[in-house]
Residue frames as qw, qx, qy, qz and C-alpha x, y, z in Angstrom:
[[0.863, -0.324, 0.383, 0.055, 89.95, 55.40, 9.46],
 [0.877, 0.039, 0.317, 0.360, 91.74, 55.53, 6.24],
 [0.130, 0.963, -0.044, 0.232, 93.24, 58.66, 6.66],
 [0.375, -0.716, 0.582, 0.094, 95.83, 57.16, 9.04],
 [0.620, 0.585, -0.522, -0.037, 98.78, 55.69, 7.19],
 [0.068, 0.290, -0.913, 0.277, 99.66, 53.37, 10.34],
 [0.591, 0.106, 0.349, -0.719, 96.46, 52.40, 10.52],
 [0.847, 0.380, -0.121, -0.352, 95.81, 51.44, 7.27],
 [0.283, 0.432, -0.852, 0.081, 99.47, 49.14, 7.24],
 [0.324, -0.112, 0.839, -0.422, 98.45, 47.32, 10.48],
 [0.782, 0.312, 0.193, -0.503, 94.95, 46.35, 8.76],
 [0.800, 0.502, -0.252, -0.211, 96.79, 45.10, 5.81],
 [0.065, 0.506, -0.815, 0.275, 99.37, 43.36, 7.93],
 [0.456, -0.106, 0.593, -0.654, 96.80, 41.65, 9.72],
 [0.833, 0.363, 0.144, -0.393, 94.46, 40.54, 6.95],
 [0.516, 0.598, -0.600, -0.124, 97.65, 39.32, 5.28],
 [0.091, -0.429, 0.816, -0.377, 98.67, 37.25, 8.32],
 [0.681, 0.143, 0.504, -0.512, 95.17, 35.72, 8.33],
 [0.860, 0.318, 0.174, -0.358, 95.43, 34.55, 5.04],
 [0.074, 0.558, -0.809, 0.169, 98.74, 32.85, 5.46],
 [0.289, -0.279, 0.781, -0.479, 97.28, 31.11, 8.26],
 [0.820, 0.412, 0.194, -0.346, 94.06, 29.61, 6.01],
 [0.814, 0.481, -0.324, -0.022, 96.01, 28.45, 3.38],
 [0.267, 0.331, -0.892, 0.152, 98.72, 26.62, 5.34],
 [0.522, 0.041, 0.561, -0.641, 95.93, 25.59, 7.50],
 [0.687, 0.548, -0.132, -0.459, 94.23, 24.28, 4.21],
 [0.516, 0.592, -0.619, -0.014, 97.86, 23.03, 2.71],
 [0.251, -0.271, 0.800, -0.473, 98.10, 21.07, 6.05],
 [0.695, 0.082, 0.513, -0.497, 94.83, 19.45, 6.03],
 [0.583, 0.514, -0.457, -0.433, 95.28, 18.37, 2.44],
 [0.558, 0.553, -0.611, 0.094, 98.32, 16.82, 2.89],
 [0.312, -0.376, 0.685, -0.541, 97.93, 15.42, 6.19],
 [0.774, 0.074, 0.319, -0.542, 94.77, 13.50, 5.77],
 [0.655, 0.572, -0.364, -0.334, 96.60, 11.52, 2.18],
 [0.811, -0.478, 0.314, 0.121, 98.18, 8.51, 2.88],
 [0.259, -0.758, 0.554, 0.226, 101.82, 8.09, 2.29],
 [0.717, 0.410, -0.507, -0.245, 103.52, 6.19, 0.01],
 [0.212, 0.475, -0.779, 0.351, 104.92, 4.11, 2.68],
 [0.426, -0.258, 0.367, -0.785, 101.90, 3.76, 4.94],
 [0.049, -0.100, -0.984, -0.136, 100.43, 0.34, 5.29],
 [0.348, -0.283, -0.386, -0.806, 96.71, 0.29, 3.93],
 [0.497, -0.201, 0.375, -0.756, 93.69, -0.34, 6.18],
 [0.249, -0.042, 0.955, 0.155, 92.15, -3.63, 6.62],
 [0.531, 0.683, 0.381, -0.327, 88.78, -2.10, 5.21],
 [0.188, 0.736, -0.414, -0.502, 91.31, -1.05, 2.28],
 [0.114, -0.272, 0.936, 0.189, 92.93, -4.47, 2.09],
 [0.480, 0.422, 0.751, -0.166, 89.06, -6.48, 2.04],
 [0.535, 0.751, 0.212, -0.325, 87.46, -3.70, -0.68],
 [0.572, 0.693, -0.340, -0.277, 90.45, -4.26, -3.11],
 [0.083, -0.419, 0.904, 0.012, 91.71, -7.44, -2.94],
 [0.845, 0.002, -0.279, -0.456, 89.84, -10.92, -4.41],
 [0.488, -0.306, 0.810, -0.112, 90.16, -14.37, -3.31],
 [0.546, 0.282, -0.663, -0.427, 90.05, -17.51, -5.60],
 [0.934, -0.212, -0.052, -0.282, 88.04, -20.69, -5.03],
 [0.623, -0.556, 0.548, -0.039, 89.75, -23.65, -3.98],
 [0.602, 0.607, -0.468, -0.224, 92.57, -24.96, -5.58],
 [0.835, -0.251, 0.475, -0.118, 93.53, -28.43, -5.82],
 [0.619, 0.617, -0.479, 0.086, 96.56, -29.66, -8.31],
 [0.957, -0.013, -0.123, 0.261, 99.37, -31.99, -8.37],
 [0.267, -0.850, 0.431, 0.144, 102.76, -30.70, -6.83],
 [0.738, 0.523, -0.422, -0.057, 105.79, -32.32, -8.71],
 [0.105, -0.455, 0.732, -0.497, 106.40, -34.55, -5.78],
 [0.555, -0.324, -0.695, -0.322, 103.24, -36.53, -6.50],
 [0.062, -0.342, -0.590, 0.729, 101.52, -34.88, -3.67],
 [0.015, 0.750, 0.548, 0.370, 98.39, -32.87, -3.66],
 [0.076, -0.080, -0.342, 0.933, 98.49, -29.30, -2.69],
 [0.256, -0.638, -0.716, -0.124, 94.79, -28.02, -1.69],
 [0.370, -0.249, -0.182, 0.877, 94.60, -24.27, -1.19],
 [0.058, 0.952, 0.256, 0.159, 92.86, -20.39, -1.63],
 [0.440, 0.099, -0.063, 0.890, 94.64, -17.19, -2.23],
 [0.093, 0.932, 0.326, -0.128, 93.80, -13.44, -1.58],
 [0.519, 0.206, 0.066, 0.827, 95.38, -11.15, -3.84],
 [0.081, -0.840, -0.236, 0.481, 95.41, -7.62, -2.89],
 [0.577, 0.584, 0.331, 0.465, 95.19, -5.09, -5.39],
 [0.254, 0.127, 0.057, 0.957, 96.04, -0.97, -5.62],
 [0.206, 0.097, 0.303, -0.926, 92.69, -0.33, -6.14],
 [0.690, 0.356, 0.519, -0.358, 89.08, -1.36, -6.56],
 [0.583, 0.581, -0.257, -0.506, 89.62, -1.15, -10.23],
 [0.144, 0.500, -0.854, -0.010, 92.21, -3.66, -9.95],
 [0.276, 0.012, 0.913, -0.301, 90.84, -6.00, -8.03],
 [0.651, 0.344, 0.404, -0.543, 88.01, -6.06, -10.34],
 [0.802, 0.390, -0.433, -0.130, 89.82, -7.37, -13.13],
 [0.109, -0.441, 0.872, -0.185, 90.80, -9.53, -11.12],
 [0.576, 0.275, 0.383, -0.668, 87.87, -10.69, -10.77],
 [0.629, 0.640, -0.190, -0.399, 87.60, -10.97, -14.52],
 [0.403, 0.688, -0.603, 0.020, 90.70, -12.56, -14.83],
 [0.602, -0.494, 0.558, -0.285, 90.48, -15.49, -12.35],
 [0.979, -0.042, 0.194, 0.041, 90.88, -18.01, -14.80],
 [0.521, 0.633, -0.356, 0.449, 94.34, -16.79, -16.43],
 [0.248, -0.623, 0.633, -0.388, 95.16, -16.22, -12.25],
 [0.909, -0.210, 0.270, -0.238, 94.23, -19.78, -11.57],
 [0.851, 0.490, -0.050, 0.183, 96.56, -20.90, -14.50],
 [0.124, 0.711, -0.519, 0.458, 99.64, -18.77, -13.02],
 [0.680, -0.481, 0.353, -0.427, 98.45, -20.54, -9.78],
 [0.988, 0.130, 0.058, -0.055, 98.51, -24.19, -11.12],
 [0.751, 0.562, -0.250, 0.241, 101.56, -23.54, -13.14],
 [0.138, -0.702, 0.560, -0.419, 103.77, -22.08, -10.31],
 [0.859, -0.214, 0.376, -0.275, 102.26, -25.22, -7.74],
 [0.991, 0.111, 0.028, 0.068, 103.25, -27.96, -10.45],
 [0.638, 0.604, -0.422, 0.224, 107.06, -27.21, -10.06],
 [0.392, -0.636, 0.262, -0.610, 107.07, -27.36, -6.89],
 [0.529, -0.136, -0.821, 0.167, 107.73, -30.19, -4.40],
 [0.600, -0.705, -0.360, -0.117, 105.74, -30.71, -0.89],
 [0.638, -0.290, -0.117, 0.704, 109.27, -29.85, 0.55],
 [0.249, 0.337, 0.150, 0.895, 109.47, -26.53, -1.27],
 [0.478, -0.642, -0.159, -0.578, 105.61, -25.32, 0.63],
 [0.660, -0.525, -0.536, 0.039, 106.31, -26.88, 3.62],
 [0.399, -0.095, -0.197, 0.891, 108.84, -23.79, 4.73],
 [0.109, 0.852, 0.420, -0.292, 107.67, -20.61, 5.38],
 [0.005, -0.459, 0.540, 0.705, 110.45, -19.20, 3.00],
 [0.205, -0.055, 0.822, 0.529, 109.05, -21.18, 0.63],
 [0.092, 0.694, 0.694, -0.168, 105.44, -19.74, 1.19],
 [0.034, 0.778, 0.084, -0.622, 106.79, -16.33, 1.34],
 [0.050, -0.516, 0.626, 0.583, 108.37, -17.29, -2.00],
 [0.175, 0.442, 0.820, 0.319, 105.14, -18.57, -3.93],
 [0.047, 0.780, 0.587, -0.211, 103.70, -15.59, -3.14],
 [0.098, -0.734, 0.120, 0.661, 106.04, -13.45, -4.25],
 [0.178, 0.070, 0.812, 0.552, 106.38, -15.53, -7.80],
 [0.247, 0.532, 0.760, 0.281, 102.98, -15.31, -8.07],
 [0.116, -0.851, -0.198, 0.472, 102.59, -11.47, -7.34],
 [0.082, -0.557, 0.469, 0.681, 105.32, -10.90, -9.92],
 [0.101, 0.120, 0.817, 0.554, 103.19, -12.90, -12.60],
 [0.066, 0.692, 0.697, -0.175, 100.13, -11.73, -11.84],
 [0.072, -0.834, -0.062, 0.543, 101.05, -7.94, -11.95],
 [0.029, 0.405, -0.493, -0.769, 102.52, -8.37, -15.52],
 [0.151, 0.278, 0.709, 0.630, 99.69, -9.24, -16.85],
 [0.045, 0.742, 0.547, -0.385, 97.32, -6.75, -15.08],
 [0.220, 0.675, 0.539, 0.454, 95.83, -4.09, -17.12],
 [0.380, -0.727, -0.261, -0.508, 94.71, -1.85, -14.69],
 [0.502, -0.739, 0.346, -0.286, 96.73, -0.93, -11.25],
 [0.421, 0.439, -0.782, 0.137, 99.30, -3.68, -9.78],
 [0.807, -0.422, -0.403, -0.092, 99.34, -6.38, -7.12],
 [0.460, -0.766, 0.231, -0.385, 100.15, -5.27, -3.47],
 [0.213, -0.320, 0.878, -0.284, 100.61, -8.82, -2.07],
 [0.721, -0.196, -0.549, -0.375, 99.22, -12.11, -2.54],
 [0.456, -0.366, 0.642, -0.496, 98.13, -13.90, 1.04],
 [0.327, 0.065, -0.939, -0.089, 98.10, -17.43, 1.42],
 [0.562, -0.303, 0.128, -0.759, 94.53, -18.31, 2.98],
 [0.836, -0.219, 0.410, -0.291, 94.50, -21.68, 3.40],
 [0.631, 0.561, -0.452, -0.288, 96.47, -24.56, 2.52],
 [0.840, -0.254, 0.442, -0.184, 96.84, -28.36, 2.92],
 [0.443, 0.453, -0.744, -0.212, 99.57, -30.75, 1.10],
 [0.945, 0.102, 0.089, -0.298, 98.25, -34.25, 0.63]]
């Protein structure tokens, strides 16, 4: 059998073609399965990194009461565990943001979308460990 010289090519034409087809086959599955940098995360993603904070109650500089809970979403579990760690330095960011605030400023949804984004951008410079995704506004009541 390997005495013919068109033989032996076709074999090695063949076995080459096959292992093309594995490795992009392979290089495919890799890179297929990874999620994008663009991709929005699962909601089993969002729940296993991301904490929530007890209920917060403070003065709004309107002499109002605001009366609220956050979930922050982290990068990754690591994150969200110092978060975790860190809930009284986030509560403080929380407070402090809240007390400049008037009941007019929360009562907009710009102005929700824009406590959350203040507080996402203070939170994430002092994280250690990964960054903040998004903070969500779970519940809130102005008094």
């Amino acid at each position: 059998m390997f005495q013919h010289r068109l033989v032996n090519i076709m074999l090695i034409i063949i076995i080459s073609l096959t292992l093309i087809g594995v490795v992009a086959l392979v290089l495919y599955n890799h890179f297929s399965t990874s999620t994008e940098a663009g991709a929005e995360p699962s909601i089993e993603e969002i729940i296993d990194n991301s904490w929530e904070t007890e209920e917060i109650t403070t003065n709004l500089s309107s002499n109002h009461l605001f009366r609220g809970r956050f979930r922050i979403h982290a990068d990754t579990k690591a994150a969200a565990s110092e978060l975790e760690k860190r809930d009284f330095q986030i509560n403080n960011i929380i407070i402090h943001e809240l007390a400049g605030l008037s009941a007019d400023d929360l009562q907009s949804q710009d102005g929700i979308d824009t406590l959350e984004e203040t507080l996402r951008s203070e939170i994430n410079s002092m994280m250690d460990e990964g960054r903040i995704i998004r903070v969500y506004t779970t519940e809130r009541m102005i008094q």
